[in-house]
C-alpha positions as CSV (number, residue, x, y, z in Angstrom):
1,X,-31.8,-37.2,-65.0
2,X,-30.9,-34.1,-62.9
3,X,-27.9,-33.8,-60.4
4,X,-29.5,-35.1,-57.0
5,X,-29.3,-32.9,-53.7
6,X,-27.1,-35.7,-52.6
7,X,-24.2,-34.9,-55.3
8,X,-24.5,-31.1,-54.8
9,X,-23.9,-31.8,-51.1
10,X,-20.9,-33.1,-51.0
11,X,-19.6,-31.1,-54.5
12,X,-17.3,-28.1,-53.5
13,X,-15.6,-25.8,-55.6
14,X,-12.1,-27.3,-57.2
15,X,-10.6,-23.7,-56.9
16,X,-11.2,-22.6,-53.7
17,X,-13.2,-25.2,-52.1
18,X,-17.1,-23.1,-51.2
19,X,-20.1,-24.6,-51.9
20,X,-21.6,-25.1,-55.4
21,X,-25.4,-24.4,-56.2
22,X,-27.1,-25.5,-59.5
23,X,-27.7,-22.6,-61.7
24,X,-31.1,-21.3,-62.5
25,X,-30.4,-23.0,-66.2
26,X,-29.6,-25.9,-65.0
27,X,-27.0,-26.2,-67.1
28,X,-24.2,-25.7,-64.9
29,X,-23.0,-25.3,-61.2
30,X,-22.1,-22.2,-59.6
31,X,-19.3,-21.5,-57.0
32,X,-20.4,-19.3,-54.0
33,X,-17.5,-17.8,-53.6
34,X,-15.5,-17.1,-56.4
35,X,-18.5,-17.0,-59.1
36,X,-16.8,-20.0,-61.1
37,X,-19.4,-22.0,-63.4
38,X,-18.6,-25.5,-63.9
39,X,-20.4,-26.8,-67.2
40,X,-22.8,-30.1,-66.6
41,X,-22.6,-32.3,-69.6
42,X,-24.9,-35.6,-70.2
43,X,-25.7,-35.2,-66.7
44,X,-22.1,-35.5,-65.0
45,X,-20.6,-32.0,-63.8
46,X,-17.5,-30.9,-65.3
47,X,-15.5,-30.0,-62.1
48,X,-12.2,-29.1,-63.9
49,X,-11.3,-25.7,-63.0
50,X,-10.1,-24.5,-66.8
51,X,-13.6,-25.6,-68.1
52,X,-15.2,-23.3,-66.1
53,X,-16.3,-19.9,-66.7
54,X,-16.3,-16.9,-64.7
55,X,-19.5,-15.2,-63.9
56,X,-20.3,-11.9,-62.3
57,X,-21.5,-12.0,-58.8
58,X,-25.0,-10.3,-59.7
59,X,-26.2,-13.4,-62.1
60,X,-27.1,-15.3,-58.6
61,X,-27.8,-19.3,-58.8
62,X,-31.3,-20.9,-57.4
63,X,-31.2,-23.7,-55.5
C-alpha cells in the first residue's frame, strides 16, 4: 500500500514545518525546504526528526 495523496497533504515537515514530497524511491519523504528525508517503514512514515537524513538539495523528489 503506498502513502495516499491525502496523507502527503496534510504531512509537513517536523523541523521546520514545509511541505513533504514522496521521493522518487519511494522509500521515504522529502522536506522542501530543509532537504530532510523522513524514512517510510511498513508503509507508515517515520516523521521523527533524528531518524531522518539530510540530503543535498540537487537529489530533487517526484511527486
Amino acid at each position: 500500500m503506498a502513502i495516499s495523496q491525502e496523507l502527503l497533504d496534510i504531512l509537513a515537515c517536523p523541523a521546520c514545518k514545509a511541505e513533504v514530497k514522496l521521493t522518487s524511491s519511494g522509500d521515504g519523504l522529502k522536506c522542501v525546504s530543509c532537504n530532510r528525508v523522513y524514512p517510510i517503514r511498513d508503509d507508515i512514515p517515520v516523521m521523527l526528526i533524528d531518524e531522518a537524513t539530510i540530503e543535498s538539495p540537487e537529489e530533487t523528489s517526484s511527486g
